[in-house]
VMD Tcl script that builds the backbone (N, CA, C; Angstrom):
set m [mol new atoms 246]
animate dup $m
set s [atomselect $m all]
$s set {name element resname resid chain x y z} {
  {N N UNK 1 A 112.859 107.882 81.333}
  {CA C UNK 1 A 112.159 106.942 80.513}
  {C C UNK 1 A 112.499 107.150 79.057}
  {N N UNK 2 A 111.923 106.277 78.057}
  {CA C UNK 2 A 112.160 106.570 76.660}
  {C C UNK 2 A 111.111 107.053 76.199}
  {N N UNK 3 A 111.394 108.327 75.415}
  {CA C UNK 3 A 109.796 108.812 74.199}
  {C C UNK 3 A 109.862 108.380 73.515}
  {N N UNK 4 A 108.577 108.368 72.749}
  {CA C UNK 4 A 107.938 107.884 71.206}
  {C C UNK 4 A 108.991 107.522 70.424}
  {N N UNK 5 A 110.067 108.788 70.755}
  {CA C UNK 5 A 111.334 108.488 69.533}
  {C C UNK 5 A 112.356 107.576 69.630}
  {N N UNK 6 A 111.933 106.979 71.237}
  {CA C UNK 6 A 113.070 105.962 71.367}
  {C C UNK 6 A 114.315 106.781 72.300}
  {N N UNK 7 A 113.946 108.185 72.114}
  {CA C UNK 7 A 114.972 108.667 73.026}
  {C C UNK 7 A 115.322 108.981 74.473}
  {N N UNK 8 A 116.043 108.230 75.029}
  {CA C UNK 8 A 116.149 108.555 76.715}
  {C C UNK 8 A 116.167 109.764 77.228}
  {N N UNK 9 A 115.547 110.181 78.570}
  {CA C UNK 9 A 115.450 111.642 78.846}
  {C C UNK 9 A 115.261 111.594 80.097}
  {N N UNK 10 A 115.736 112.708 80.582}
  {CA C UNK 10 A 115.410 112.765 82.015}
  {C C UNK 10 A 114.370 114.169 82.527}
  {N N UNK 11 A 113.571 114.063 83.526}
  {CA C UNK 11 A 112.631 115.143 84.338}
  {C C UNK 11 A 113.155 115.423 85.850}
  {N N UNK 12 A 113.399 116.913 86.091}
  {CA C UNK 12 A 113.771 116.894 87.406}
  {C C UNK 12 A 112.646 117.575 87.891}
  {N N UNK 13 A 112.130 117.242 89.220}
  {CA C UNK 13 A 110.646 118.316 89.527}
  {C C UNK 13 A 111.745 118.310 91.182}
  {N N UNK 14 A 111.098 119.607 91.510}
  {CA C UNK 14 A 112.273 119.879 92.820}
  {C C UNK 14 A 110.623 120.716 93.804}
  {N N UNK 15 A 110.775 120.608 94.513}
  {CA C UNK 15 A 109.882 122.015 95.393}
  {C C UNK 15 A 111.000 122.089 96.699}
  {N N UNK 16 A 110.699 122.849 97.223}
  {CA C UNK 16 A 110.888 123.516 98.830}
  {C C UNK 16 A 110.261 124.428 99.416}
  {N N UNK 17 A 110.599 124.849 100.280}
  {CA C UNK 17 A 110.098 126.558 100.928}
  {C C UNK 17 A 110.865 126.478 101.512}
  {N N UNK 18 A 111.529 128.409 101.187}
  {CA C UNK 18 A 112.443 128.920 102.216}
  {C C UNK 18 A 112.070 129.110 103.517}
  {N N UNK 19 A 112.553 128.696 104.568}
  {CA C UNK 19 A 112.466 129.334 105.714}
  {C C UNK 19 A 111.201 130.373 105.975}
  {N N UNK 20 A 110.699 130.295 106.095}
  {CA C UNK 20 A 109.165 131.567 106.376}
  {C C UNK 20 A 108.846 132.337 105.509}
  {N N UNK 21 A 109.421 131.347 104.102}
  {CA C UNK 21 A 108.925 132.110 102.735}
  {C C UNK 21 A 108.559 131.704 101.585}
  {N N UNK 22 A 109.327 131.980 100.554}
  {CA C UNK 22 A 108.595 131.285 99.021}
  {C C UNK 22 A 108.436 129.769 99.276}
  {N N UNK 23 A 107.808 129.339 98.120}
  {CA C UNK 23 A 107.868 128.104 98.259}
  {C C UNK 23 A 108.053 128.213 96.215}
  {N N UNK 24 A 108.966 127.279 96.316}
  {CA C UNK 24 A 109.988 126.996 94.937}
  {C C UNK 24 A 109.620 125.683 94.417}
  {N N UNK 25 A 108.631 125.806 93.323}
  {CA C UNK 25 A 108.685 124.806 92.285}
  {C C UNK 25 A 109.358 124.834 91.308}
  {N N UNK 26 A 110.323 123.834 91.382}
  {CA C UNK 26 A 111.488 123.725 89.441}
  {C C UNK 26 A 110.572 122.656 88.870}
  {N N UNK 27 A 110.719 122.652 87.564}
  {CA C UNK 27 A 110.141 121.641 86.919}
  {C C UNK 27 A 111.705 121.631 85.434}
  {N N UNK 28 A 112.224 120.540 85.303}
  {CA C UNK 28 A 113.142 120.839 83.871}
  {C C UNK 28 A 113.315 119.697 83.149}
  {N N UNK 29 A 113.917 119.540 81.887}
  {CA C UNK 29 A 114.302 118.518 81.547}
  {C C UNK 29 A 115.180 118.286 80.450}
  {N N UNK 30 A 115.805 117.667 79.956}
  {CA C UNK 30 A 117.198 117.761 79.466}
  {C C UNK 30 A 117.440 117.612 77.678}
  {N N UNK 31 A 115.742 117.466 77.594}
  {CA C UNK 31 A 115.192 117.843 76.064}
  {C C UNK 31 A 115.912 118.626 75.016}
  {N N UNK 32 A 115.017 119.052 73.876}
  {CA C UNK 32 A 115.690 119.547 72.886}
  {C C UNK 32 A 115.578 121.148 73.251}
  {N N UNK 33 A 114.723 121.290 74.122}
  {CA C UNK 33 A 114.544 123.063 74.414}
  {C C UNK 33 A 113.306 123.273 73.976}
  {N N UNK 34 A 113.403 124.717 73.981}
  {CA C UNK 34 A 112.487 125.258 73.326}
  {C C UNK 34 A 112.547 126.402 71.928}
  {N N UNK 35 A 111.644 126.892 71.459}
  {CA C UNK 35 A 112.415 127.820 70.401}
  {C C UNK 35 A 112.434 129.253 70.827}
  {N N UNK 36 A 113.524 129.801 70.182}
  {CA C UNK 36 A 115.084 130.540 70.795}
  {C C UNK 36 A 113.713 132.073 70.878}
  {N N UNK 37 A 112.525 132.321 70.014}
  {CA C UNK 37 A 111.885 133.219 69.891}
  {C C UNK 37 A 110.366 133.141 70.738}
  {N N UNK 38 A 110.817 132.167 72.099}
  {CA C UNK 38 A 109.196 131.514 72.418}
  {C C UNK 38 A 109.407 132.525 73.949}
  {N N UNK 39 A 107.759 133.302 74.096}
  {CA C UNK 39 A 107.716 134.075 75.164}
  {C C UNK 39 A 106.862 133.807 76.055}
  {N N UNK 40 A 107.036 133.470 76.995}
  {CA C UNK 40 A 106.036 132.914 77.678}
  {C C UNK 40 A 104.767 133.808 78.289}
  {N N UNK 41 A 104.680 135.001 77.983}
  {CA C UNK 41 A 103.538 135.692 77.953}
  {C C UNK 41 A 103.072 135.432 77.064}
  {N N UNK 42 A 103.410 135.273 75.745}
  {CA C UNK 42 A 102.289 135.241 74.517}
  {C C UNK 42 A 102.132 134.121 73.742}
  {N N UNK 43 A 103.166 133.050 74.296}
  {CA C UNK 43 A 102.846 131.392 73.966}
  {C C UNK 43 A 101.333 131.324 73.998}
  {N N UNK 44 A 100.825 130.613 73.364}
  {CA C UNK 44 A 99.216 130.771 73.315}
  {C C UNK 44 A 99.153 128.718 73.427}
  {N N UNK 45 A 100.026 128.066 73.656}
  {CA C UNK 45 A 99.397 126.587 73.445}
  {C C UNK 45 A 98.915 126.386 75.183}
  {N N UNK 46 A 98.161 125.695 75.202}
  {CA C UNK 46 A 97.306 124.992 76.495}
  {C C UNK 46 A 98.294 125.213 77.399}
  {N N UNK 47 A 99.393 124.194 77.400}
  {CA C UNK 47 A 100.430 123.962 78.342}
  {C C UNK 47 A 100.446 125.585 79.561}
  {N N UNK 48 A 100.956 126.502 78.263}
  {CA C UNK 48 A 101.619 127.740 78.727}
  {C C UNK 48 A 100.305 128.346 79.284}
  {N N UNK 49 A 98.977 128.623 78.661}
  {CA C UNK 49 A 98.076 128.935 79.003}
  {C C UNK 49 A 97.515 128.065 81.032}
  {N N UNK 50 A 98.188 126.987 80.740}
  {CA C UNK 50 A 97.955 126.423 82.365}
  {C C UNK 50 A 98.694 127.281 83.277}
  {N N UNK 51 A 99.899 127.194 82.886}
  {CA C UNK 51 A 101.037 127.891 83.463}
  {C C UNK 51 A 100.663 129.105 84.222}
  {N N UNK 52 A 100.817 129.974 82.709}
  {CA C UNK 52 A 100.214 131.142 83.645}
  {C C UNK 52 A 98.963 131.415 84.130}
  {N N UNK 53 A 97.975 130.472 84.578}
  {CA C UNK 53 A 96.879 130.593 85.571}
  {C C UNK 53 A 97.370 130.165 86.597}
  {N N UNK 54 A 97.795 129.276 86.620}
  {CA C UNK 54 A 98.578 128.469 87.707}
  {C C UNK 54 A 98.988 129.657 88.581}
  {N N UNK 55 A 100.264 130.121 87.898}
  {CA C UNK 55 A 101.279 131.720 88.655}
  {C C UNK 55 A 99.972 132.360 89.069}
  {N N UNK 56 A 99.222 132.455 87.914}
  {CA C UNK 56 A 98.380 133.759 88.696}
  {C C UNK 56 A 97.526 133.470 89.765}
  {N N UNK 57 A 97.143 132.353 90.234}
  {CA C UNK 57 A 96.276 131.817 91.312}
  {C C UNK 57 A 97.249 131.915 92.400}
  {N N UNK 58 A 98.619 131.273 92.286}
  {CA C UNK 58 A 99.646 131.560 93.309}
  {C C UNK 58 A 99.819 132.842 93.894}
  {N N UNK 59 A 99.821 133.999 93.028}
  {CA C UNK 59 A 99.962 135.092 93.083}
  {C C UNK 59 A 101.318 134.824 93.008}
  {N N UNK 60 A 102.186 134.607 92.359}
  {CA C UNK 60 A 103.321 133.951 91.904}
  {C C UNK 60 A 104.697 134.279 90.785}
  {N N UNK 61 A 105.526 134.035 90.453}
  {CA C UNK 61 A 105.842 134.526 89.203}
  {C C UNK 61 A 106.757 133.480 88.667}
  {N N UNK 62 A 106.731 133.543 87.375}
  {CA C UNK 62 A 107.407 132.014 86.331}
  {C C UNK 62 A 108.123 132.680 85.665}
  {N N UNK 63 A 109.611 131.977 86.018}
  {CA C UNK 63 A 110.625 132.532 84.630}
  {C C UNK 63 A 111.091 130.760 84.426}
  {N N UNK 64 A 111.516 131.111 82.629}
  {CA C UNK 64 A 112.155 130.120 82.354}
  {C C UNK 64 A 113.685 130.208 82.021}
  {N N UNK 65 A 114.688 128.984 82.323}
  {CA C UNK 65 A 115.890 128.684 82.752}
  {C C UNK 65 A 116.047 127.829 80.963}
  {N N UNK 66 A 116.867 128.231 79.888}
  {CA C UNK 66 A 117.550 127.713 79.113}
  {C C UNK 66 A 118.348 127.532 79.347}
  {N N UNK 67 A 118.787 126.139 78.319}
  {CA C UNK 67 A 120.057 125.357 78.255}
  {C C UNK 67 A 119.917 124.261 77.837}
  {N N UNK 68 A 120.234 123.146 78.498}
  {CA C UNK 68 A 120.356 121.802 77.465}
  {C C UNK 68 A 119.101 121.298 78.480}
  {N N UNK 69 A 117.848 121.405 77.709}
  {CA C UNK 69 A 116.347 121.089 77.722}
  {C C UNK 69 A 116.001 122.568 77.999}
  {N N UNK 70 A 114.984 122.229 79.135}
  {CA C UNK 70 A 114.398 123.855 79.798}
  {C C UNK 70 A 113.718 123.277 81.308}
  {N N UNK 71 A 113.934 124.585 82.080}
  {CA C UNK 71 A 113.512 124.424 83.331}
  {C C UNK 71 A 112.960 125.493 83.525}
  {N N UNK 72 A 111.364 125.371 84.418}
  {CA C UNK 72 A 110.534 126.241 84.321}
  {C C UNK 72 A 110.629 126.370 86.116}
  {N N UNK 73 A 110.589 127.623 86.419}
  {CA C UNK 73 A 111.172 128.256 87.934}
  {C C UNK 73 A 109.485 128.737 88.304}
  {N N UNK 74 A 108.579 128.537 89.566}
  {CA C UNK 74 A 107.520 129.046 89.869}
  {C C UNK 74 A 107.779 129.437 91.079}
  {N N UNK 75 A 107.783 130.461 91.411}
  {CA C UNK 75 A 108.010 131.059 93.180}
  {C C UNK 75 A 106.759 131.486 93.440}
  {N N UNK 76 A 106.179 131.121 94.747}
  {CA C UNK 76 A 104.638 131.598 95.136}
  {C C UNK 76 A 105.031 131.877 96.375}
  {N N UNK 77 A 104.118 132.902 96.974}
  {CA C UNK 77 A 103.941 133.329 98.577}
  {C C UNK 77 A 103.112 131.666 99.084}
  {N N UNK 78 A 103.392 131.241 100.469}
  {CA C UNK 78 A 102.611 130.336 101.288}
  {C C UNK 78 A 101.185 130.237 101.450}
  {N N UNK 79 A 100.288 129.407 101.147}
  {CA C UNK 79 A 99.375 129.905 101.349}
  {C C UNK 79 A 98.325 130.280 102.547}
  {N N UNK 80 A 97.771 131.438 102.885}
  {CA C UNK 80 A 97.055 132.107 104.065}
  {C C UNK 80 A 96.825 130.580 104.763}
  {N N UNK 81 A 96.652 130.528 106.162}
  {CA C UNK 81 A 95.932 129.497 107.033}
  {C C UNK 81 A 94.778 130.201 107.463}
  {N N UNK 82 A 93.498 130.216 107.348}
  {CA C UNK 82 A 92.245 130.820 108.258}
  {C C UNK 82 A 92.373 130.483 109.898}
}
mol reanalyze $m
mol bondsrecalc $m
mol representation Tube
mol addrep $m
């Protein structure tokens, strides 16, 4: 779609699960990035603050993928069936 700025962009959102295991959320997009000094433990804006509750409810873990935008990687265990 186009942003505010008029500029075209693209979002890739991906999931799967391996075979009798993780289950793999990508989220990325082909944006300007992010800045070169941003940590995602101590990012303090909302967004990141979702994030890592998110991972931590998964019991989960989030790394991020630079390059031309950013892609955010979430791997979680399946969740229990009662």
């Amino acid at each position: 779609g186009t942003s505010p700025m008029g500029r075209q962009g693209r979002v890739e959102v991906r999931l799967w699960q391996e075979v009798g295991g993780e289950i793999h959320l990508v989220v990325g997009d082909d944006g300007p990035g992010l800045p070169p000094n941003l940590s995602l433990e101590t990012a303090d804006s909302l967004g990141f603050q979702i994030l890592r509750s998110l991972t931590d409810q998964l019991k989960g873990s989030l790394c991020l993928e630079e390059g031309l935008g950013c892609t955010f990687h979430l791997r979680f265990p399946p969740p229990e069936v009662p």
